[in-house]
N, CA and C atoms of all chains as a GROMACS GRO file, in nm:
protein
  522
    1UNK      N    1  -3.062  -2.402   0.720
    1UNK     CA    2  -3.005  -2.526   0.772
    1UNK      C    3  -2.930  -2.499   0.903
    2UNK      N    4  -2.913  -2.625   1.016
    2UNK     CA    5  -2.848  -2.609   1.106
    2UNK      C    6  -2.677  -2.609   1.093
    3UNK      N    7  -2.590  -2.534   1.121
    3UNK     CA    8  -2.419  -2.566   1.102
    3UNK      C    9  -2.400  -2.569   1.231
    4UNK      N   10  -2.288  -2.671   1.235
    4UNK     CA   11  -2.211  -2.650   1.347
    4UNK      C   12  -2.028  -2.651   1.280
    5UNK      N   13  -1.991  -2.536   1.296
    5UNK     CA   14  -1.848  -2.534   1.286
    5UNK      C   15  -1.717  -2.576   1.396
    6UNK      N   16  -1.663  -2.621   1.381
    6UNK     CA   17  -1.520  -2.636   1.430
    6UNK      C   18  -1.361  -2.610   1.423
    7UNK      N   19  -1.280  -2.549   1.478
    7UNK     CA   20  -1.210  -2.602   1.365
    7UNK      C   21  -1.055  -2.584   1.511
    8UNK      N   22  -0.914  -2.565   1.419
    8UNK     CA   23  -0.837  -2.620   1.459
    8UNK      C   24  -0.738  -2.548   1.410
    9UNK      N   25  -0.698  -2.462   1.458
    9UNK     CA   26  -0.575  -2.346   1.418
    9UNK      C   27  -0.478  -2.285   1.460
   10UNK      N   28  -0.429  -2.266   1.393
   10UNK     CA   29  -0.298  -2.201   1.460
   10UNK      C   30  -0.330  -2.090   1.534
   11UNK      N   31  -0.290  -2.062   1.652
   11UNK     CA   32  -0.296  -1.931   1.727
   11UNK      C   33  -0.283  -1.804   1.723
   12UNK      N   34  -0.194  -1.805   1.580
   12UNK     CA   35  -0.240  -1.613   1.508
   12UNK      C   36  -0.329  -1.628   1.411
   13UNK      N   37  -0.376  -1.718   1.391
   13UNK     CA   38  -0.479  -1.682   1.335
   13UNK      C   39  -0.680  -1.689   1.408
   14UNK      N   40  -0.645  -1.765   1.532
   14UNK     CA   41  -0.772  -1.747   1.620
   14UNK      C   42  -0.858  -1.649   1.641
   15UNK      N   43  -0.777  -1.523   1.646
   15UNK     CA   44  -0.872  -1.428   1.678
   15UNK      C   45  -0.984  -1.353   1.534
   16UNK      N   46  -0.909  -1.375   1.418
   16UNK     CA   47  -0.969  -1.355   1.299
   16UNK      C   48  -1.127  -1.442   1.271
   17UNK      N   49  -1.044  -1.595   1.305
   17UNK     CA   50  -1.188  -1.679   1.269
   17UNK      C   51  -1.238  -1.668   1.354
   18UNK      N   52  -1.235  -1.621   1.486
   18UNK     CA   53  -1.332  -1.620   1.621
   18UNK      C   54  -1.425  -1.490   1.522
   19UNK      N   55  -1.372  -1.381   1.520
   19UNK     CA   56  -1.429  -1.279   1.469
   19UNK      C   57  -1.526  -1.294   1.316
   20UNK      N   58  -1.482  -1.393   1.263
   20UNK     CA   59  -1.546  -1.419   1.115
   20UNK      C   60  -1.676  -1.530   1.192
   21UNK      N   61  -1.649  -1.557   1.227
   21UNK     CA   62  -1.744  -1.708   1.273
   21UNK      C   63  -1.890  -1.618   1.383
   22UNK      N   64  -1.853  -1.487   1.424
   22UNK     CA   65  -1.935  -1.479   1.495
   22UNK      C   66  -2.007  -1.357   1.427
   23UNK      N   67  -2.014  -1.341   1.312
   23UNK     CA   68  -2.104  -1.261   1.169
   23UNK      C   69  -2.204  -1.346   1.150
   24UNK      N   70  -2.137  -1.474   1.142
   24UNK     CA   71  -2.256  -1.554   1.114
   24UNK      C   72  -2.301  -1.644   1.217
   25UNK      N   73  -2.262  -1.696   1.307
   25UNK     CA   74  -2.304  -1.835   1.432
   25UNK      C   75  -2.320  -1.746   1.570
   26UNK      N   76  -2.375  -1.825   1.647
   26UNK     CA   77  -2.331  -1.861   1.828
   26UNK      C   78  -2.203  -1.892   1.843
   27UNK      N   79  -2.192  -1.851   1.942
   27UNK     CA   80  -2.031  -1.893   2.014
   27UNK      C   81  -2.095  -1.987   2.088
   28UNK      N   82  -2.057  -2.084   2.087
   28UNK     CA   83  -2.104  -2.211   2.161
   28UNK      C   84  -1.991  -2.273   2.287
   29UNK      N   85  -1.871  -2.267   2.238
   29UNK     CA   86  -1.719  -2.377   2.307
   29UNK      C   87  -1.646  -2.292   2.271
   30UNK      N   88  -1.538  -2.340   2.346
   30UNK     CA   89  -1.388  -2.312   2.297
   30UNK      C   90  -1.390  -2.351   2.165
   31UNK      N   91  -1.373  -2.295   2.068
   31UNK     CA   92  -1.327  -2.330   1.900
   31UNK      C   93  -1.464  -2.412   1.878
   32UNK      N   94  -1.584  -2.386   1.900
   32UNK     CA   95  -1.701  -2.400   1.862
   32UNK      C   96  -1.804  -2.291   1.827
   33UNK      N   97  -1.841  -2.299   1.675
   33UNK     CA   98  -1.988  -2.231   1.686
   33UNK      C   99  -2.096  -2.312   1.605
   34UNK      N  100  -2.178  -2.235   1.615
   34UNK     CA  101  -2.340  -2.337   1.641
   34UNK      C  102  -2.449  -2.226   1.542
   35UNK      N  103  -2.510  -2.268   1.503
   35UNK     CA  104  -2.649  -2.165   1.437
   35UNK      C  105  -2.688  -2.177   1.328
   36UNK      N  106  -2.788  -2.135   1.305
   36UNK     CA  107  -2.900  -2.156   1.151
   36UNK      C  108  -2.802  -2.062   1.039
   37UNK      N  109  -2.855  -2.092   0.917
   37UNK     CA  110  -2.765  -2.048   0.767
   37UNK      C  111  -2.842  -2.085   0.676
   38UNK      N  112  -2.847  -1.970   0.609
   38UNK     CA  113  -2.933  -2.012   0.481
   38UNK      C  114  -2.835  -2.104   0.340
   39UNK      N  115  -2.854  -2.134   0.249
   39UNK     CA  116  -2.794  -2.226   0.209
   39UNK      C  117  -2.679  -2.082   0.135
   40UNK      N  118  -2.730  -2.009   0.074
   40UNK     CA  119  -2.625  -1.850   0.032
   40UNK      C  120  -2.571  -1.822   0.142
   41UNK      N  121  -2.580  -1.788   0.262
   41UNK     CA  122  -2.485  -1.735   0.375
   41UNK      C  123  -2.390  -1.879   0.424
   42UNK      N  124  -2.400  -1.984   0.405
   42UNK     CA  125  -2.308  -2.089   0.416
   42UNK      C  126  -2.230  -2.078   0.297
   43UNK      N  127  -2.265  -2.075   0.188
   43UNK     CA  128  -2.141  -2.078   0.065
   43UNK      C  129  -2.071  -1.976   0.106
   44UNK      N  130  -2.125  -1.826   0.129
   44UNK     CA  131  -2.019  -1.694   0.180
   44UNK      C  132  -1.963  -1.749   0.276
   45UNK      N  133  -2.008  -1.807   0.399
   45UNK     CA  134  -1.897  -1.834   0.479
   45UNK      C  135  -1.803  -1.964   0.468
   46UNK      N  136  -1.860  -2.011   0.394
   46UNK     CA  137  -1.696  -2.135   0.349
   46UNK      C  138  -1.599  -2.036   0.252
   47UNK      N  139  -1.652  -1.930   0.176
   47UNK     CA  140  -1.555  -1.836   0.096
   47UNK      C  141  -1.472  -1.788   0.177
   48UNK      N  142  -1.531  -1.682   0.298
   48UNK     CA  143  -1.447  -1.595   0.427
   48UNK      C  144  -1.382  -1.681   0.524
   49UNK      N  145  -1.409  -1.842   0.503
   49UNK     CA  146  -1.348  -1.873   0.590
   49UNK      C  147  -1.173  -1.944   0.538
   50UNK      N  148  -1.213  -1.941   0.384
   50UNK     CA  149  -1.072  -2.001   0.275
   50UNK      C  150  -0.958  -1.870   0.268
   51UNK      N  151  -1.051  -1.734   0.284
   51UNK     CA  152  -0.963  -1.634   0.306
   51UNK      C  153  -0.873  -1.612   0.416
   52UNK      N  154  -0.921  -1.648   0.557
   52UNK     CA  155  -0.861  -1.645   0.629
   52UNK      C  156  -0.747  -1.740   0.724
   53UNK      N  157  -0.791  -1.871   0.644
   53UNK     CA  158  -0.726  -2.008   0.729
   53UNK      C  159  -0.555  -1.982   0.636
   54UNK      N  160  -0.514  -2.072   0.687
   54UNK     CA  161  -0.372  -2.095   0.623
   54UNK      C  162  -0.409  -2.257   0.586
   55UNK      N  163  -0.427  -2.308   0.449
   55UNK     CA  164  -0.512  -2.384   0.436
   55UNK      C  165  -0.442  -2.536   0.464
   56UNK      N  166  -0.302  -2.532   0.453
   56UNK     CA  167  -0.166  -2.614   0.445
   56UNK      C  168  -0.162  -2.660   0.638
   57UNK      N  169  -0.212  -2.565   0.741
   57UNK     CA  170  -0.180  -2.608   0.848
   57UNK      C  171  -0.313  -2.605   0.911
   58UNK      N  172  -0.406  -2.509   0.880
   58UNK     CA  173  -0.542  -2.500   0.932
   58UNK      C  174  -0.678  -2.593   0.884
   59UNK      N  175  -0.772  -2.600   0.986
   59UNK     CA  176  -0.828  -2.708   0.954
   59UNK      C  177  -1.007  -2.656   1.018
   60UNK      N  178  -1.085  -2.662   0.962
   60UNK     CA  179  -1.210  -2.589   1.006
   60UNK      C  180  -1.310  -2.718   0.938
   61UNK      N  181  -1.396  -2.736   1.026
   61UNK     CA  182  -1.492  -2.825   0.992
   61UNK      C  183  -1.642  -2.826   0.991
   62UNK      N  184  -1.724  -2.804   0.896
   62UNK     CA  185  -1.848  -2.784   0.909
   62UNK      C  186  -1.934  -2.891   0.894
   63UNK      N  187  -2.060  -2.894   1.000
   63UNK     CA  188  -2.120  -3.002   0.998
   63UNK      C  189  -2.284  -2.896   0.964
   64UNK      N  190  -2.357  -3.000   0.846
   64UNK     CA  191  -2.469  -2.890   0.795
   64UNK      C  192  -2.580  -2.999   0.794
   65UNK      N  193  -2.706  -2.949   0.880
   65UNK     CA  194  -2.838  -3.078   0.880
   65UNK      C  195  -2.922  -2.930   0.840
   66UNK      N  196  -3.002  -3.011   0.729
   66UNK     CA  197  -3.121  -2.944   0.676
   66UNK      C  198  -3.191  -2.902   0.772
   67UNK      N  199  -3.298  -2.995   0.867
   67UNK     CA  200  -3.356  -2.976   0.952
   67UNK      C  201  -3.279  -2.971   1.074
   68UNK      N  202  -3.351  -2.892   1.158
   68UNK     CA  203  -3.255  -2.918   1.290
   68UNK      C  204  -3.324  -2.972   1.393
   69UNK      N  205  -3.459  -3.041   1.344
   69UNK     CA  206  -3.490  -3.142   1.463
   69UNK      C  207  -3.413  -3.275   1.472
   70UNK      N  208  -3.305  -3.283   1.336
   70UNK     CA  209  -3.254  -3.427   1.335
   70UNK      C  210  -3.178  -3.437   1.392
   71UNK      N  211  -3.109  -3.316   1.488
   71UNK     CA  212  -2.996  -3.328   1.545
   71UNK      C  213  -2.996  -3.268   1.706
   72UNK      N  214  -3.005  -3.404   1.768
   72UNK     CA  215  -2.984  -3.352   1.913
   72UNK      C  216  -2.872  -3.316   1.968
   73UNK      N  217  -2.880  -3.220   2.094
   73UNK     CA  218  -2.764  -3.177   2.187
   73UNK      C  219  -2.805  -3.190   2.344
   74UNK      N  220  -2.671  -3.261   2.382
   74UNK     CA  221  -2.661  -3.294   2.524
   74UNK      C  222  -2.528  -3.219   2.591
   75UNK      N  223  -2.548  -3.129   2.673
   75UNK     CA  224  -2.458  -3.086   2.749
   75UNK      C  225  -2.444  -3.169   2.890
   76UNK      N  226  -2.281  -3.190   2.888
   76UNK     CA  227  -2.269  -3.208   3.034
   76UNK      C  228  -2.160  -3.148   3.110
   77UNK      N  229  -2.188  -3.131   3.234
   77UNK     CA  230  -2.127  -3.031   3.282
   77UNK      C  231  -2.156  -2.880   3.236
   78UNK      N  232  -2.070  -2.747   3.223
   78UNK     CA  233  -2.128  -2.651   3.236
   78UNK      C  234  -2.144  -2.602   3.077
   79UNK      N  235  -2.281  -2.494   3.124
   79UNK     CA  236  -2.290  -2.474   2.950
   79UNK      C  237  -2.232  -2.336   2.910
   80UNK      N  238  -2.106  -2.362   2.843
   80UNK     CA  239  -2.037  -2.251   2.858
   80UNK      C  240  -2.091  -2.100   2.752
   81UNK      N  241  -2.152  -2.144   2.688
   81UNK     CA  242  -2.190  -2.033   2.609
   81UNK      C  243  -2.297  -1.952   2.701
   82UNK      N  244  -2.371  -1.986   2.769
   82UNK     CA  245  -2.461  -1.872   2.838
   82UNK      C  246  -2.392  -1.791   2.965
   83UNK      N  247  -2.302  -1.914   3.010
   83UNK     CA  248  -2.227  -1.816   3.123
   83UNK      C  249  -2.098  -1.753   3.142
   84UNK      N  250  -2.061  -1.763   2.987
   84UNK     CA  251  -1.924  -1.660   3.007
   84UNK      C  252  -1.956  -1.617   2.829
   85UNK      N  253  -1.913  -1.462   2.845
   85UNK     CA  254  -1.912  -1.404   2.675
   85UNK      C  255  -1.788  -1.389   2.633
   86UNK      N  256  -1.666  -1.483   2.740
   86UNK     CA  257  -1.519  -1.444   2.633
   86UNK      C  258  -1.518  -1.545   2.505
   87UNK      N  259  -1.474  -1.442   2.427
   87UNK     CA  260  -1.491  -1.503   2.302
   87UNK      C  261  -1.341  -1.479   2.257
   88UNK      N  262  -2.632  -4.440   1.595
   88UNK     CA  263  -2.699  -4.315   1.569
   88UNK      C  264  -2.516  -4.249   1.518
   89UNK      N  265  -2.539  -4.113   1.479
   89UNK     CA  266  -2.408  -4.085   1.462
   89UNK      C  267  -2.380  -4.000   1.570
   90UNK      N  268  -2.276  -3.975   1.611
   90UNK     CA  269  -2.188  -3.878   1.708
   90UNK      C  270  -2.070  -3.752   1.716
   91UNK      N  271  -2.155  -3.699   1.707
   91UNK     CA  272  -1.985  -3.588   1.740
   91UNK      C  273  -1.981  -3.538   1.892
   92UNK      N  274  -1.913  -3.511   1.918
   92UNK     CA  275  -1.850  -3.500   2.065
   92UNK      C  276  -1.732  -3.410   2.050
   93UNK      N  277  -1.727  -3.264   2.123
   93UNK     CA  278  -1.692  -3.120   2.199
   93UNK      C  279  -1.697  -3.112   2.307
   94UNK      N  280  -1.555  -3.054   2.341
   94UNK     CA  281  -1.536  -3.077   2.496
   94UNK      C  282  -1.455  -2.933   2.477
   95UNK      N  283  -1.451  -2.873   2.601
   95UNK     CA  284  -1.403  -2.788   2.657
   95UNK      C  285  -1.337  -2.772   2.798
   96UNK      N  286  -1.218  -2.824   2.856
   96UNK     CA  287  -1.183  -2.898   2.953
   96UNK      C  288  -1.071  -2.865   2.983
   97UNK      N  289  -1.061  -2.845   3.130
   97UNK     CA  290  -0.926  -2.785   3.184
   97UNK      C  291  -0.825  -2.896   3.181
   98UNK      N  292  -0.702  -2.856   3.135
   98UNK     CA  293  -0.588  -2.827   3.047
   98UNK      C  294  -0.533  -3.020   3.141
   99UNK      N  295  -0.580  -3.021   3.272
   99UNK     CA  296  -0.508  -3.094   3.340
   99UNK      C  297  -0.636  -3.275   3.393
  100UNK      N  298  -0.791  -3.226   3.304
  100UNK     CA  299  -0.793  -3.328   3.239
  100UNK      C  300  -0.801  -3.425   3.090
  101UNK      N  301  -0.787  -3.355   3.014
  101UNK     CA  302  -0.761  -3.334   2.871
  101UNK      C  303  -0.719  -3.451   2.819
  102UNK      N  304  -0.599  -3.522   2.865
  102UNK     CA  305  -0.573  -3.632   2.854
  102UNK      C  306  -0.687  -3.774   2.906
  103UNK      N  307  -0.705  -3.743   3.008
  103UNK     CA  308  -0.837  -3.823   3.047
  103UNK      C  309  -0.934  -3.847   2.945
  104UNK      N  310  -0.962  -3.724   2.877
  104UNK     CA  311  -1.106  -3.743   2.847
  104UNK      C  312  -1.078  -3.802   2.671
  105UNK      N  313  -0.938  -3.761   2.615
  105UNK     CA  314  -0.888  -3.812   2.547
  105UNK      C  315  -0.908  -3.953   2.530
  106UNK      N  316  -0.828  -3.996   2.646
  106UNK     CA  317  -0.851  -4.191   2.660
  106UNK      C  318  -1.012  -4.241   2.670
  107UNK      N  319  -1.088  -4.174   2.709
  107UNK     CA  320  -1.184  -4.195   2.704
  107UNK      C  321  -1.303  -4.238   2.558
  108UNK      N  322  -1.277  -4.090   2.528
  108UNK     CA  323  -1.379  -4.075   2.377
  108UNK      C  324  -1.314  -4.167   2.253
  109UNK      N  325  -1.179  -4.194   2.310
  109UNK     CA  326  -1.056  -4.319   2.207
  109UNK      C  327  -1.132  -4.434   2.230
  110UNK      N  328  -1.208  -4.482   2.326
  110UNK     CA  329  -1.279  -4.591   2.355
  110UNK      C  330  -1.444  -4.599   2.283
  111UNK      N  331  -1.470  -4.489   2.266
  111UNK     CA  332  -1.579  -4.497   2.157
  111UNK      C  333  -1.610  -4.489   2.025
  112UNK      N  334  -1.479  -4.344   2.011
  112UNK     CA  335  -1.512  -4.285   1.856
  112UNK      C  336  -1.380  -4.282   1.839
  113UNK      N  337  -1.357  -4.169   1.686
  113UNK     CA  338  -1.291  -4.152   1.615
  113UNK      C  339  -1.230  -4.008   1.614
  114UNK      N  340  -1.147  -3.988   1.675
  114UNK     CA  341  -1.081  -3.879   1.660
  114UNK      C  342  -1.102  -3.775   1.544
  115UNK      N  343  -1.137  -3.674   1.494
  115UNK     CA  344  -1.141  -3.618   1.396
  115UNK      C  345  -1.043  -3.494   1.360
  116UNK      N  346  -1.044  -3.424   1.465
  116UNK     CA  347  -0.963  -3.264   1.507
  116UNK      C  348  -0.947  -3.253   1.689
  117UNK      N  349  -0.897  -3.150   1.648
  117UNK     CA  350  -0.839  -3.107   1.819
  117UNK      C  351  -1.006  -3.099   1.912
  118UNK      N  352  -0.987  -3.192   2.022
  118UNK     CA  353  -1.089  -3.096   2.048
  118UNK      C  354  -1.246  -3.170   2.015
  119UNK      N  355  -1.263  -3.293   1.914
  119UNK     CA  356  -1.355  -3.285   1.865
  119UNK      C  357  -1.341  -3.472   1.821
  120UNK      N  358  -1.468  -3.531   1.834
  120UNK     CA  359  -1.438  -3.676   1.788
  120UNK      C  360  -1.578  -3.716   1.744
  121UNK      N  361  -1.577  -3.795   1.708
  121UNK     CA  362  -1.688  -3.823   1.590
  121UNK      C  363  -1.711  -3.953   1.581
  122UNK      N  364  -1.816  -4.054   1.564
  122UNK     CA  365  -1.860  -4.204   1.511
  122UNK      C  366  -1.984  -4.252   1.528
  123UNK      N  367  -1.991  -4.356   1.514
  123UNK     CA  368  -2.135  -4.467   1.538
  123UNK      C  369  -2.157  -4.528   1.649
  124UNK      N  370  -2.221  -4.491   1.756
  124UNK     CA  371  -2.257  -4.520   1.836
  124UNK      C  372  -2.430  -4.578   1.851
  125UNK      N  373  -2.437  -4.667   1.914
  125UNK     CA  374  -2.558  -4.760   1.957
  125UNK      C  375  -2.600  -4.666   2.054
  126UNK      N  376  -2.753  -4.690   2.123
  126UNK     CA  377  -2.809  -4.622   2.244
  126UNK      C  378  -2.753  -4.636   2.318
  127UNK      N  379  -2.703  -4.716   2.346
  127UNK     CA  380  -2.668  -4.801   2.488
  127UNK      C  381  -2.532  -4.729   2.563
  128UNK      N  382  -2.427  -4.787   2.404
  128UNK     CA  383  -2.336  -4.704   2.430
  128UNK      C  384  -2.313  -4.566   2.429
  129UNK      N  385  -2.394  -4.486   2.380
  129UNK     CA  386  -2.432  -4.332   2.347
  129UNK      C  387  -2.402  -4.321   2.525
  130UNK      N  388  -2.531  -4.401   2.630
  130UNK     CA  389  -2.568  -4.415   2.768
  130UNK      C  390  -2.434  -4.392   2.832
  131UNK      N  391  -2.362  -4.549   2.815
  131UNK     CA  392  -2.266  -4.541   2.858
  131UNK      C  393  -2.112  -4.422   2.859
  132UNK      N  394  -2.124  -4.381   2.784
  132UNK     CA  395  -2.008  -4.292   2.738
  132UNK      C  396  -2.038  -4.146   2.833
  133UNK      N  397  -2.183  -4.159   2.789
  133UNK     CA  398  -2.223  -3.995   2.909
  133UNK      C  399  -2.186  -4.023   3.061
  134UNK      N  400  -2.231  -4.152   3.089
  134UNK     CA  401  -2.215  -4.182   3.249
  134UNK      C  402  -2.041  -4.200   3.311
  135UNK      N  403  -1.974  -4.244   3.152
  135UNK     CA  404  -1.817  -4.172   3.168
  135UNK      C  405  -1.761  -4.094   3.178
  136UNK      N  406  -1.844  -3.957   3.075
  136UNK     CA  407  -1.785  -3.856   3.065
  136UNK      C  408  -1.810  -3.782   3.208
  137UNK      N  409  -1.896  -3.819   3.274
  137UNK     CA  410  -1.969  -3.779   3.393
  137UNK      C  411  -1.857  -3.784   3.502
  138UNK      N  412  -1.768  -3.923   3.498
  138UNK     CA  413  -1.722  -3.941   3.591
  138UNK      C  414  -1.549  -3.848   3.588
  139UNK      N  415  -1.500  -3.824   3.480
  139UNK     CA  416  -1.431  -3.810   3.402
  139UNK      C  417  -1.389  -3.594   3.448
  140UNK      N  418  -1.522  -3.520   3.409
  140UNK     CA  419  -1.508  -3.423   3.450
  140UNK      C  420  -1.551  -3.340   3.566
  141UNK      N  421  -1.510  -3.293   3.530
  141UNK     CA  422  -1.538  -3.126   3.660
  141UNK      C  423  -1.654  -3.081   3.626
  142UNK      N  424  -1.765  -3.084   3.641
  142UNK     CA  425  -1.899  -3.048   3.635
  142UNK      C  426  -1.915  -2.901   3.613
  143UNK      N  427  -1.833  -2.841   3.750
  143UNK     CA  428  -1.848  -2.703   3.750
  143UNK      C  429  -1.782  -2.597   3.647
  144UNK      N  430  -1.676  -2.667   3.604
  144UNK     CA  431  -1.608  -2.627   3.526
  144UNK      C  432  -1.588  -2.670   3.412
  145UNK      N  433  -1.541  -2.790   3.323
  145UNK     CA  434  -1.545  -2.819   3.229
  145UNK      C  435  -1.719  -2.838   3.157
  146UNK      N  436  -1.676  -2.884   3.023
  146UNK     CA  437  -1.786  -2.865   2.933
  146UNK      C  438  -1.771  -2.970   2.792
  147UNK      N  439  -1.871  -3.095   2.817
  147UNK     CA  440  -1.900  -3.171   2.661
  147UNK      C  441  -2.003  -3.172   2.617
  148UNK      N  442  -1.988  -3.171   2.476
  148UNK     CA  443  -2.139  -3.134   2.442
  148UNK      C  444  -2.150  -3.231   2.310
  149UNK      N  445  -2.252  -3.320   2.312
  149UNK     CA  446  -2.290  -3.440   2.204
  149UNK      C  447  -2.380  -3.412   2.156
  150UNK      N  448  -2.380  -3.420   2.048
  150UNK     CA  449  -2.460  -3.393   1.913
  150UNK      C  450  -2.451  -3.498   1.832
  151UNK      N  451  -2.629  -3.576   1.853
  151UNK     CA  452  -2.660  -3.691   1.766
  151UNK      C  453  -2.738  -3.715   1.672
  152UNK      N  454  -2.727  -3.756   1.589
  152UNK     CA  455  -2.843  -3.799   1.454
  152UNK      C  456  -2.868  -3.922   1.433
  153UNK      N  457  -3.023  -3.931   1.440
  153UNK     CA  458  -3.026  -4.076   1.403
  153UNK      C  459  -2.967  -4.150   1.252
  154UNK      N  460  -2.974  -4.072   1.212
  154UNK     CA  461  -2.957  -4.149   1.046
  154UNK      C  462  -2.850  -4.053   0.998
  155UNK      N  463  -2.728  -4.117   0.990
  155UNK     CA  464  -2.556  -4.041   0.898
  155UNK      C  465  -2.597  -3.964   0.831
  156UNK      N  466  -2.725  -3.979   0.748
  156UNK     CA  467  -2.743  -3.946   0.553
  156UNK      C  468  -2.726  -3.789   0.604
  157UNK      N  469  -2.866  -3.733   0.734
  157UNK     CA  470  -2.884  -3.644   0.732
  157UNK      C  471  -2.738  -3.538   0.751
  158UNK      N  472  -2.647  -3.596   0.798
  158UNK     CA  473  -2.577  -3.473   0.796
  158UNK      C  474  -2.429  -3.487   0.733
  159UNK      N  475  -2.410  -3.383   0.680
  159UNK     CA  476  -2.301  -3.322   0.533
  159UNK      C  477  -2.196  -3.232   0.672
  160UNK      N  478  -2.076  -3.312   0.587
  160UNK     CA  479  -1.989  -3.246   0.642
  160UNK      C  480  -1.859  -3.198   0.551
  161UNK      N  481  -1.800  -3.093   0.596
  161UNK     CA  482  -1.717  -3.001   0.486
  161UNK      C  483  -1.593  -2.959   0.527
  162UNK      N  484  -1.489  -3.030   0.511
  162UNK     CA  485  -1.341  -2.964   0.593
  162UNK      C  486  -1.267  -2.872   0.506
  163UNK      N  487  -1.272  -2.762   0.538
  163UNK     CA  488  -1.176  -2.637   0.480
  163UNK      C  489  -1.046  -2.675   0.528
  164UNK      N  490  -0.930  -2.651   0.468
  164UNK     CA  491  -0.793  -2.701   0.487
  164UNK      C  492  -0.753  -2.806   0.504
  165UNK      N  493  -0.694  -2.792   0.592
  165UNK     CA  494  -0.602  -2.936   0.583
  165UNK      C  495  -0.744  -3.046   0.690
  166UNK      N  496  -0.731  -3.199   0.655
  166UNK     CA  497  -0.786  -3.267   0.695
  166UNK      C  498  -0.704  -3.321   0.807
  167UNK      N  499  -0.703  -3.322   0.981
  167UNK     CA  500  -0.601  -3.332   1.040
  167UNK      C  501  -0.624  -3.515   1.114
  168UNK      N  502  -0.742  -3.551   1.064
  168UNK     CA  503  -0.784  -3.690   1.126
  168UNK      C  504  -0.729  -3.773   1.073
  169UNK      N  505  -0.668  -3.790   0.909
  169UNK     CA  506  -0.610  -3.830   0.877
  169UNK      C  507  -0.442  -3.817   0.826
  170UNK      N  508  -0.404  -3.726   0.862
  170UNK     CA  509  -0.252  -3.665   0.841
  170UNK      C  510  -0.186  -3.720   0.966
  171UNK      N  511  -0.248  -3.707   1.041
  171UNK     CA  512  -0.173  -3.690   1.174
  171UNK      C  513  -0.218  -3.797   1.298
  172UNK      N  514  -0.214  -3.860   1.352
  172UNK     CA  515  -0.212  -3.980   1.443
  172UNK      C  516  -0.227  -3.890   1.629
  173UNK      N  517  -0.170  -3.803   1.634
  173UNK     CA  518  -0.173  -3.716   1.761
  173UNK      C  519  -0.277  -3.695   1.843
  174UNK      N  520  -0.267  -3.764   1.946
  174UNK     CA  521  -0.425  -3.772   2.000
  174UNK      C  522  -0.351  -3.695   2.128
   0.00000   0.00000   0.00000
């Protein structure tokens, strides 16, 4: 399936989920990643991702389409994932 | 169709683009807004966001589905679209 994650955290904890999120996705945005998951490597990563949030202030959001022709993407302006690798 | 909408945007138009996507959708998380949008207006909103950023520099990225059903969504922690009013 296609995921796209998000999420919304406190700042000591960014560099952890940047690092957990990119085992499994694309770095896509700032506090965006993007990429295919089998339906077992999505349950592990909603597990690694309950380990690491602070669940009371942190906030991570997954969006999951079976197919991924159902879901289009439009960039505008620059596409930051191909032209910079800070992560 | 449905909408989510990611932006990545220097610090000093942020607020802009804020007032903006408030005119279409629904706030969800930092960073990130979400709703039902028509073609038309899908149209319109890009030819805003257009006007709105820095091309060279900033970065939004829309991701649409025609039909809601297809896509499942999953918030780990706290839910911040509804706790919090802070746009």
């Amino acid at each position: 399936m296609h995921v796209i994650v998000v999420y919304d955290i406190s700042i000591e904890r960014v560099n952890d989920i940047k690092k957990l999120l990119k085992k499994y996705l694309n770095w896509v945005q700032n506090s965006v990643f993007e990429g295919e998951l089998t339906l077992g490597r999505m349950k592990e990563l909603e597990i690694d991702i309950g380990k690491v949030i602070d669940k009371e202030n942190d906030s991570v959001i997954l969006y999951s389409i079976n197919n991924p022709i159902w879901i289009k993407k439009k960039i505008i302006g620059k596409e930051k994932a191909t032209t910079e690798n800070i992560i």
